[in-house]
KEGUZA-949959 format. One record per residue (C-alpha): residue in three letters; x, y, z. Coordinates in steps of 0.001 Angstrom, whole numbers, plus 500000, padded with zeros to 6 digits. Example, Ala and Ser with C-alpha at 12.3 -4.5 7.8 and 13.67 -1.06 7.14 Angstrom:
<zalum:Ala | px:512300 | py:495500 | pz:507800>
<zalum:Ser | px:513670 | py:498940 | pz:507140>
END
This chain:
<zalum:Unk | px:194102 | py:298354 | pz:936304>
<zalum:Unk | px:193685 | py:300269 | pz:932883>
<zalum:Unk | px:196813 | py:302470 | pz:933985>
<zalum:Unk | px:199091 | py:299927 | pz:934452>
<zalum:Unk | px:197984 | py:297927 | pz:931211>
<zalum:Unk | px:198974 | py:301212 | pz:929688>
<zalum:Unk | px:202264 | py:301550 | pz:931576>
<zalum:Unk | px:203470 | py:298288 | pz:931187>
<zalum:Unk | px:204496 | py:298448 | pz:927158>
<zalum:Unk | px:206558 | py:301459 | pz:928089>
<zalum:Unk | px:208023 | py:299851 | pz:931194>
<zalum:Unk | px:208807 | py:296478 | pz:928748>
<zalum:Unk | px:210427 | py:298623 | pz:926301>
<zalum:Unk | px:212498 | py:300890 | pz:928848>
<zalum:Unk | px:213766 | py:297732 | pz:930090>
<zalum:Unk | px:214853 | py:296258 | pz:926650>
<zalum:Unk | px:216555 | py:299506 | pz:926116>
<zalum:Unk | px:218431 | py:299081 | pz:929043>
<zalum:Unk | px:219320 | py:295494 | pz:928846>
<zalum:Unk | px:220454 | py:296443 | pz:925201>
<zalum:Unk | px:222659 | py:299268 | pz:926112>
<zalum:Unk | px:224295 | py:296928 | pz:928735>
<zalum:Unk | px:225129 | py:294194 | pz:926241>
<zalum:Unk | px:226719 | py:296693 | pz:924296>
<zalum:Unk | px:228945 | py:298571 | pz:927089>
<zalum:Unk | px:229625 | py:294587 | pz:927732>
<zalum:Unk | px:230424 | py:293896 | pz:923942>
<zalum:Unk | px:232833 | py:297068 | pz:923891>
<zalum:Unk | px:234523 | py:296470 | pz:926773>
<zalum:Unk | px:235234 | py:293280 | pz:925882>
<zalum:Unk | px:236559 | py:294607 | pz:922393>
<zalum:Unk | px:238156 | py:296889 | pz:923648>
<zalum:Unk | px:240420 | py:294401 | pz:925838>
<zalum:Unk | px:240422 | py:292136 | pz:923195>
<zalum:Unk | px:242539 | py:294820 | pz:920825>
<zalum:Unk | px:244448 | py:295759 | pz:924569>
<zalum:Unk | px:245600 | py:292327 | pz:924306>
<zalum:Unk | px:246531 | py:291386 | pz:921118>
<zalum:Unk | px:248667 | py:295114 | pz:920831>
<zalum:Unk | px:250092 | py:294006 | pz:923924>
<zalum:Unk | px:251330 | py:290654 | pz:922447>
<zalum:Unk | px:252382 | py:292465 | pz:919333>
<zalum:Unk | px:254593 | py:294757 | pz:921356>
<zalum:Unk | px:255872 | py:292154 | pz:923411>
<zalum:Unk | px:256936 | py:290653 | pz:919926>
<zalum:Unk | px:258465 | py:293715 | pz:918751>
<zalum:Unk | px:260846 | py:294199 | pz:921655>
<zalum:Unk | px:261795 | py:290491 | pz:921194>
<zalum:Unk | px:262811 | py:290817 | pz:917722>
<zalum:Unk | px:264474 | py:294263 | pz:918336>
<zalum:Unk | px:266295 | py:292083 | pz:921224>
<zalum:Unk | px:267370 | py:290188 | pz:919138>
<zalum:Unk | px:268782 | py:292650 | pz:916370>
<zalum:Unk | px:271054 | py:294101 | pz:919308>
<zalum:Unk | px:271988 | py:291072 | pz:920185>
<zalum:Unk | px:273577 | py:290714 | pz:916155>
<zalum:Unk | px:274798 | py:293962 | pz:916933>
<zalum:Unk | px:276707 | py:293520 | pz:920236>
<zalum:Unk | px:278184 | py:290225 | pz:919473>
<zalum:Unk | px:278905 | py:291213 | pz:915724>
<zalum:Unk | px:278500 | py:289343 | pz:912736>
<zalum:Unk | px:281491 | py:286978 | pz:913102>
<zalum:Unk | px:280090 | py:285093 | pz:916074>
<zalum:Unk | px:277826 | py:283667 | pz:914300>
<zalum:Unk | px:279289 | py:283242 | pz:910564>
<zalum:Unk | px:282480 | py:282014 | pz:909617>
<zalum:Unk | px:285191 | py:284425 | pz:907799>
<zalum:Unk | px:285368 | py:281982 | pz:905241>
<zalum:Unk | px:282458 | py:281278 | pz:902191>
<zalum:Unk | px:279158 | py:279255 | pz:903675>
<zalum:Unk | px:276581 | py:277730 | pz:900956>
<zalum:Unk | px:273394 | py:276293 | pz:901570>
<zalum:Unk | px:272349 | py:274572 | pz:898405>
<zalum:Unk | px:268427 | py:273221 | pz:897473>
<zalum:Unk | px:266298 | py:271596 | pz:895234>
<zalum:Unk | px:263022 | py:273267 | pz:894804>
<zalum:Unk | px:260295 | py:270982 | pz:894732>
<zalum:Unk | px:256323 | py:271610 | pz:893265>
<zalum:Unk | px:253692 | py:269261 | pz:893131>
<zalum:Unk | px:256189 | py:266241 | pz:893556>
<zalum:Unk | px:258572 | py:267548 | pz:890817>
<zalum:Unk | px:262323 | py:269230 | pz:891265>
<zalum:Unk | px:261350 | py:272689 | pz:889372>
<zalum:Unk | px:264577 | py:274229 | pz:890504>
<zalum:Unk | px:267371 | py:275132 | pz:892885>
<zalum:Unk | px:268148 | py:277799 | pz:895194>
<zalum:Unk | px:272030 | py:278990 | pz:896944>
<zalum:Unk | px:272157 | py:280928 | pz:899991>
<zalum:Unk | px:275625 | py:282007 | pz:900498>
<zalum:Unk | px:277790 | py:284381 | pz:902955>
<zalum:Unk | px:281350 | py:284993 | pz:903523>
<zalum:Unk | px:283878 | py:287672 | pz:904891>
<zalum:Unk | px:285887 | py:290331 | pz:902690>
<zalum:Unk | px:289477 | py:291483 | pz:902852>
<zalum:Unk | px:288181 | py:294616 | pz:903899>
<zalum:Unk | px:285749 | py:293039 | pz:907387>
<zalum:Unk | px:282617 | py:293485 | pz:905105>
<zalum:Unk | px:280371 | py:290406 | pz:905027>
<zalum:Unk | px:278447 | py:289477 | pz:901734>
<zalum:Unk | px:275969 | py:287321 | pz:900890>
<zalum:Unk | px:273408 | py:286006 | pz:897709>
<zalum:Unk | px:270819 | py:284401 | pz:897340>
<zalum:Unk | px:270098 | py:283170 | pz:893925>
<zalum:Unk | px:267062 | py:280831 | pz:892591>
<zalum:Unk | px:266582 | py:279625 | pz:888967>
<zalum:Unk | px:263280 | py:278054 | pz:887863>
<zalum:Unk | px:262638 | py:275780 | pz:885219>
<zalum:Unk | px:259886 | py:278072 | pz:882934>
<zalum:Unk | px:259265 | py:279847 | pz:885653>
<zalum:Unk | px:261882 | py:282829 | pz:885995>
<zalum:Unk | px:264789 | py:283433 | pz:888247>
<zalum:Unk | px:265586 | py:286151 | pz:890793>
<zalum:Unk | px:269094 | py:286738 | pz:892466>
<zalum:Unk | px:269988 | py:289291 | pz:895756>
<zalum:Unk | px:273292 | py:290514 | pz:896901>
<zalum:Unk | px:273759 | py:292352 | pz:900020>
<zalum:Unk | px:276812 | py:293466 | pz:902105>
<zalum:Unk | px:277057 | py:294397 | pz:905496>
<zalum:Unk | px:279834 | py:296118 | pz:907774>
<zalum:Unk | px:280624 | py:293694 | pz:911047>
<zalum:Unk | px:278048 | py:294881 | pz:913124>
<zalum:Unk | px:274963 | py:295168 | pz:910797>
<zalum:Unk | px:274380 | py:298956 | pz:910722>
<zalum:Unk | px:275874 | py:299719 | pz:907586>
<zalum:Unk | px:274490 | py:297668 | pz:904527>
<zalum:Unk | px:273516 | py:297459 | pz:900873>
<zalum:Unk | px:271206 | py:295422 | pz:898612>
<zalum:Unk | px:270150 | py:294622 | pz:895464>
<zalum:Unk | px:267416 | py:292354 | pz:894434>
<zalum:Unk | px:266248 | py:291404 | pz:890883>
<zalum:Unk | px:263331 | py:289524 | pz:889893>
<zalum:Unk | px:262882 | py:287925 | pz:886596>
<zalum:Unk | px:259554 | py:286311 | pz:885638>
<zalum:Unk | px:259428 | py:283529 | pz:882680>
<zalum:Unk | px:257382 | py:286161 | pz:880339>
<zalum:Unk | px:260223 | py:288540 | pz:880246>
<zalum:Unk | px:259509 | py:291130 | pz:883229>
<zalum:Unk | px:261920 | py:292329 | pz:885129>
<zalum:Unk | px:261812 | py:293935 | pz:888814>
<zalum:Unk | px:264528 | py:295368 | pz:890963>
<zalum:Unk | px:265052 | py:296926 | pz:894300>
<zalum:Unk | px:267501 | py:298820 | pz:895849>
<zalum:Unk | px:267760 | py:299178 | pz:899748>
<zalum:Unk | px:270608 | py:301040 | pz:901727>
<zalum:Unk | px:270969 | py:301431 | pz:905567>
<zalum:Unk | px:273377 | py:303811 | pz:906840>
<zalum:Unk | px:273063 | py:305928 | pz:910063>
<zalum:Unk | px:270095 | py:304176 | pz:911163>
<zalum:Unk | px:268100 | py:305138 | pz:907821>
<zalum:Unk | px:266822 | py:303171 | pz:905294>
<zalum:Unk | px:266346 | py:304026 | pz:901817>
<zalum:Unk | px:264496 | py:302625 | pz:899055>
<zalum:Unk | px:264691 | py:302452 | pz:894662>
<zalum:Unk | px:262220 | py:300689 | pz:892666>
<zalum:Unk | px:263037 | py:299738 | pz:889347>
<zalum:Unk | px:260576 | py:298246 | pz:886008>
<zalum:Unk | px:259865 | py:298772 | pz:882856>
<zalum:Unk | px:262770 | py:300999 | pz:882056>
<zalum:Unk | px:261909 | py:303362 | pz:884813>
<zalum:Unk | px:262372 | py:304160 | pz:888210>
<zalum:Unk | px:260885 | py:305420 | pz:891704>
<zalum:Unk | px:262278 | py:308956 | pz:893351>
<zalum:Unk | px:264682 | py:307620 | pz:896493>
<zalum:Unk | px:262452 | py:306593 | pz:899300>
<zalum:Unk | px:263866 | py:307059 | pz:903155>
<zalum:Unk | px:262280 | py:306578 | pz:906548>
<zalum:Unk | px:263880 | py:306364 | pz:909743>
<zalum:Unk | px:264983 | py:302254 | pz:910469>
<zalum:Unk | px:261965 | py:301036 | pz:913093>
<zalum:Unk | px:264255 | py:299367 | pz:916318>
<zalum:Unk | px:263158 | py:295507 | pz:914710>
<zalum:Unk | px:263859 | py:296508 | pz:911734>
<zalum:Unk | px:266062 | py:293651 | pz:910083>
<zalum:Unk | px:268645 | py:294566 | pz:908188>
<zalum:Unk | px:268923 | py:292680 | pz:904740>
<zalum:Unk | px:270958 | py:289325 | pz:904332>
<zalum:Unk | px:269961 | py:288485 | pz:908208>
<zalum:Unk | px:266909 | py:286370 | pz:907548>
<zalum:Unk | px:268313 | py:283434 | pz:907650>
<zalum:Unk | px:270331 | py:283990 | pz:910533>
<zalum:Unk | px:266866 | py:285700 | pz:912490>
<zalum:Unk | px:265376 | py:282178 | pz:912220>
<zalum:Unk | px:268310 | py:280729 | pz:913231>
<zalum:Unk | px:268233 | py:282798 | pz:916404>
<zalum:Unk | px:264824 | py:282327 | pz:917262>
<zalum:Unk | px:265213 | py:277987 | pz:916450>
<zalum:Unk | px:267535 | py:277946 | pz:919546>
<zalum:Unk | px:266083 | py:281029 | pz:921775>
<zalum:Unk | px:262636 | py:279537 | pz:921027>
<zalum:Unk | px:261198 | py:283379 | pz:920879>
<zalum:Unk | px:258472 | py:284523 | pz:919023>
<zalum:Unk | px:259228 | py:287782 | pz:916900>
<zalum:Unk | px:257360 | py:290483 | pz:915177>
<zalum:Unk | px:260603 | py:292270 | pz:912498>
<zalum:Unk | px:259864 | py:295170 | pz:910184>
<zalum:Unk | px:261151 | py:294592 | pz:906922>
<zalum:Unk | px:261503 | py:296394 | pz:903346>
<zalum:Unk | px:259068 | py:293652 | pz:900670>
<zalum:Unk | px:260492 | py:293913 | pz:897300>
<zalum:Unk | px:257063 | py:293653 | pz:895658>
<zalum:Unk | px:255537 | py:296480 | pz:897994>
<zalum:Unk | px:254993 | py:299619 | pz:895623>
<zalum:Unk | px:256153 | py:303088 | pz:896950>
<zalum:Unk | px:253557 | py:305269 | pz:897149>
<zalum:Unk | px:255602 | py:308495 | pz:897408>
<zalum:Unk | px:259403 | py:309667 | pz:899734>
<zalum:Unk | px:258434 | py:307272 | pz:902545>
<zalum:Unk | px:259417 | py:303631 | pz:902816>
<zalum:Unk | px:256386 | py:301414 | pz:903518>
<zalum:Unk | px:257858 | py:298670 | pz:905840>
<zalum:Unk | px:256346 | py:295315 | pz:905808>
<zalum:Unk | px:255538 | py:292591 | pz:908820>
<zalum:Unk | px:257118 | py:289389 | pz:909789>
<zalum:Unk | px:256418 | py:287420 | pz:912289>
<zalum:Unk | px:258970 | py:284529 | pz:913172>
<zalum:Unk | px:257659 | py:282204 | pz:916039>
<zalum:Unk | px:259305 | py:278976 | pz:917381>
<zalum:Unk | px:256635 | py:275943 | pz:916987>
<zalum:Unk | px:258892 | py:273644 | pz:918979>
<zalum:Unk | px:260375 | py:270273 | pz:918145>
<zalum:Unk | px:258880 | py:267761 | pz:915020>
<zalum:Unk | px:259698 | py:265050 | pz:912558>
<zalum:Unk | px:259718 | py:266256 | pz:908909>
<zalum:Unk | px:258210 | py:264370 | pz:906393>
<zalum:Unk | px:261457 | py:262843 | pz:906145>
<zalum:Unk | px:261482 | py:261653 | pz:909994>
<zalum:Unk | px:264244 | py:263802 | pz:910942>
<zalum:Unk | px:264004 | py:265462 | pz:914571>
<zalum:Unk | px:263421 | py:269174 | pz:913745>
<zalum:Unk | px:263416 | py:272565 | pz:915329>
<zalum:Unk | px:260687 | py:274368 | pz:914006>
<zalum:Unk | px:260015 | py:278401 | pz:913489>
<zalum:Unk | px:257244 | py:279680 | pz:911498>
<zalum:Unk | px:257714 | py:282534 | pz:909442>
<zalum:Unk | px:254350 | py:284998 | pz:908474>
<zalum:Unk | px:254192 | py:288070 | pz:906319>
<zalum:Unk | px:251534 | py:290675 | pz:907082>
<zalum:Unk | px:249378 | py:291570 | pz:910629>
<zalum:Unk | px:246564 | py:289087 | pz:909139>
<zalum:Unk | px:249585 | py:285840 | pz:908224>
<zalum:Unk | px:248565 | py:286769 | pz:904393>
<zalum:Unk | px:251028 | py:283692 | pz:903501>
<zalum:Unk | px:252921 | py:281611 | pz:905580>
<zalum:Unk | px:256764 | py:279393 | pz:905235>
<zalum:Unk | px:257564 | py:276963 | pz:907872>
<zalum:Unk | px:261509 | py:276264 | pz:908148>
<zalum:Unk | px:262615 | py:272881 | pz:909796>
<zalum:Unk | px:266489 | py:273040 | pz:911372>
<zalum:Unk | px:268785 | py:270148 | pz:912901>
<zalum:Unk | px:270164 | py:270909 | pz:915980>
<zalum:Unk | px:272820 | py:272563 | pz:914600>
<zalum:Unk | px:271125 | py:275346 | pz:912973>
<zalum:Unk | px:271329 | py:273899 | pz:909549>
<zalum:Unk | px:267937 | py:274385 | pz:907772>
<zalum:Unk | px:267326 | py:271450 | pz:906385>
<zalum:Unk | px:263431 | py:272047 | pz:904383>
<zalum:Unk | px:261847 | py:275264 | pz:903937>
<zalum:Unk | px:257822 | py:275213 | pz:903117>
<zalum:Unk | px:256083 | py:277284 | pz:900893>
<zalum:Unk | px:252749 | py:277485 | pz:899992>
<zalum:Unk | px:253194 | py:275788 | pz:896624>
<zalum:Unk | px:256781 | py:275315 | pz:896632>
<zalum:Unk | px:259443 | py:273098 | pz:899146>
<zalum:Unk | px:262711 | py:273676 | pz:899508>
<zalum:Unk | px:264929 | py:270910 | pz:900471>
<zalum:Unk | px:268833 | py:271120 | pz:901417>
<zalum:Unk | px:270999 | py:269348 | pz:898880>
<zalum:Unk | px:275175 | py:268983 | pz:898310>
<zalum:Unk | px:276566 | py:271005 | pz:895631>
<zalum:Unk | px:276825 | py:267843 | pz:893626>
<zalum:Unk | px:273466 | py:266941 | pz:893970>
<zalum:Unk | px:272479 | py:270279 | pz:892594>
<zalum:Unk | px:274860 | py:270428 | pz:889843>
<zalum:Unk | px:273609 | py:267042 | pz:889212>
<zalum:Unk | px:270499 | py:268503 | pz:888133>
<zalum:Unk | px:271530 | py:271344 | pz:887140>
<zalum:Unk | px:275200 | py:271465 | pz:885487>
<zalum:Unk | px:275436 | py:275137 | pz:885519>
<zalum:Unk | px:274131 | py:276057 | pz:889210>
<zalum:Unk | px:277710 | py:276436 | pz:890248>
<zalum:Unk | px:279075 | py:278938 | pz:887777>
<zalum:Unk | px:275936 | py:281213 | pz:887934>
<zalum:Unk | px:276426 | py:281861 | pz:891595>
<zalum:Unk | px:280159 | py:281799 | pz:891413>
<zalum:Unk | px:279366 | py:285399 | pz:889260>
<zalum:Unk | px:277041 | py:286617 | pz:891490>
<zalum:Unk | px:279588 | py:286424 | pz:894397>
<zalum:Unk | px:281595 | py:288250 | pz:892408>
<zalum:Unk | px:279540 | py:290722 | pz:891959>
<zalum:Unk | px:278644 | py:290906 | pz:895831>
<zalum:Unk | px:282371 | py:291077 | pz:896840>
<zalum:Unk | px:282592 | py:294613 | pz:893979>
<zalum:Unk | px:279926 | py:295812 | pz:896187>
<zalum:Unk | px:281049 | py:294942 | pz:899647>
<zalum:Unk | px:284231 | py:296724 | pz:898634>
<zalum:Unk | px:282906 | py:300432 | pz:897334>
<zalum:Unk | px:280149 | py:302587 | pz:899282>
<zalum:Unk | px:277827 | py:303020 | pz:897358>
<zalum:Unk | px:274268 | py:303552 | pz:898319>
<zalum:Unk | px:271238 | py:305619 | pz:897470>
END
């Protein structure tokens, strides 16, 4: 009897140590399918959105934009108040090019402008982006994509980066086709992982740092203006750091964009000029400048 009272601790603890070491193999296992799936679901998201970049490709610009000038006008909205208003525009050159810009001006709050062009199928394309806060700072970037290489230029404070280049991922979406990406996925109903150059995203040294979408169909809804709605929900960054929710008519029009602090809602031209006499002429220049650059090849 005295030794098996002796044996018994060591037995008791043997057996913990075993039960433990199970519970673990069970906890890493399960981890490690866990990750399995969720890289699995990314990939599956990847391959979607590069599906849908050839598609673009294949079919061209022109089936889906017309060769004359498109506008989307809004009124930017914050805490119940119009702050703003932002122009999306796109429109064929004399020379096939497509060009686009989208401009927003902010009462007190700064303004930014882009301009991008793009030969018919996408793989060719320039942009410029500048961002101007309400203290006085100004930002710009500089992307290029030619022969499936993307290149990058950072510009602030009177100085900028060496000429950053990386080879294009295959979801890599090419800039001024945003819009027409959540278009896309509104009426395929896919969900979509892109790779994408963020304007704010430092370079660290020669290589370009791409950034994360994800754009995912969330089916049909009423906006909070009772219109029937397509819905796609847009998220930067693996962990959804900040999220925009766009809500589209069945024709594709995007009729309110969300923002964390800030709405977007579609408006006529005269309802923005309305509010804001000048909106008109200040994109007017900016297309002009868009069509100089659609029409020379420069890049980085």
């Amino acid at each position: 009897m005295g030794n098996i009272m002796k044996r018994t601790p060591m037995k008791s603890e043997n057996a913990r140590r075993g039960l433990l070491a199970v519970l673990m193999l069970v906890v890493l296992t399960g981890s490690v399918g866990i990750a399995w799936m969720l890289e699995r679901r990314s990939d599956r998201k990847i391959e979607a959105g590069a599906e849908i970049i050839r598609q673009i490709r294949e079919k061209g610009l022109g089936n889906y934009w017309s060769d004359k000038l498109q506008i989307d006008w809004f009124l930017v909205q914050a805490y119940g108040e119009t702050i703003g208003w932002k122009a999306s525009a796109r429109g064929k050159i004399a020379n096939g090019k497509f060009v686009g810009v989208n401009m927003q001006i902010l009462q007190n709050r700064g303004h930014s402008h882009e301009i991008w062009a793009l030969n018919p199928d996408a793989t060719i394309g320039i942009y410029h982006a500048d961002f101007r806060t309400a203290d006085g700072g100004d930002f710009k970037t500089d992307i290029s994509l030619k022969d499936g290489v993307v290149k990058v230029r950072q510009h602030a404070g009177g100085s900028s980066t060496p000429v950053a280049h990386s080879q294009a991922p295959e979801n890599y979406l090419p800039e001024g086709t945003l819009q027409l990406a959540v278009q896309h996925i509104a009426q395929s109903q896919a969900k979509t992982q892109f790779a994408m150059v963020f304007n704010e995203q430092a370079i660290a040294d020669d290589t370009v740092e791409f950034g994360t979408i994800r754009l995912e169909y969330a089916g049909k809804k009423k906006n909070s203006q009772g219109q029937d709605v397509n819905r796609v929900e847009m998220s930067r960054g693996l962990g959804k750091q900040s999220r925009t929710v766009y809500d589209l008519d069945e024709k594709g029009k995007i009729m309110v964009v969300y923002g964390e602090k800030m709405q977007w809602t579609s408006a006529s031209k005269q309802d923005v000029q309305k509010a804001f006499a000048n909106a008109p002429q200040l994109l007017q220049q900016m297309l002009l400048i868009a069509s100089h650059a659609g029409n020379t090849d420069a890049g980085l």
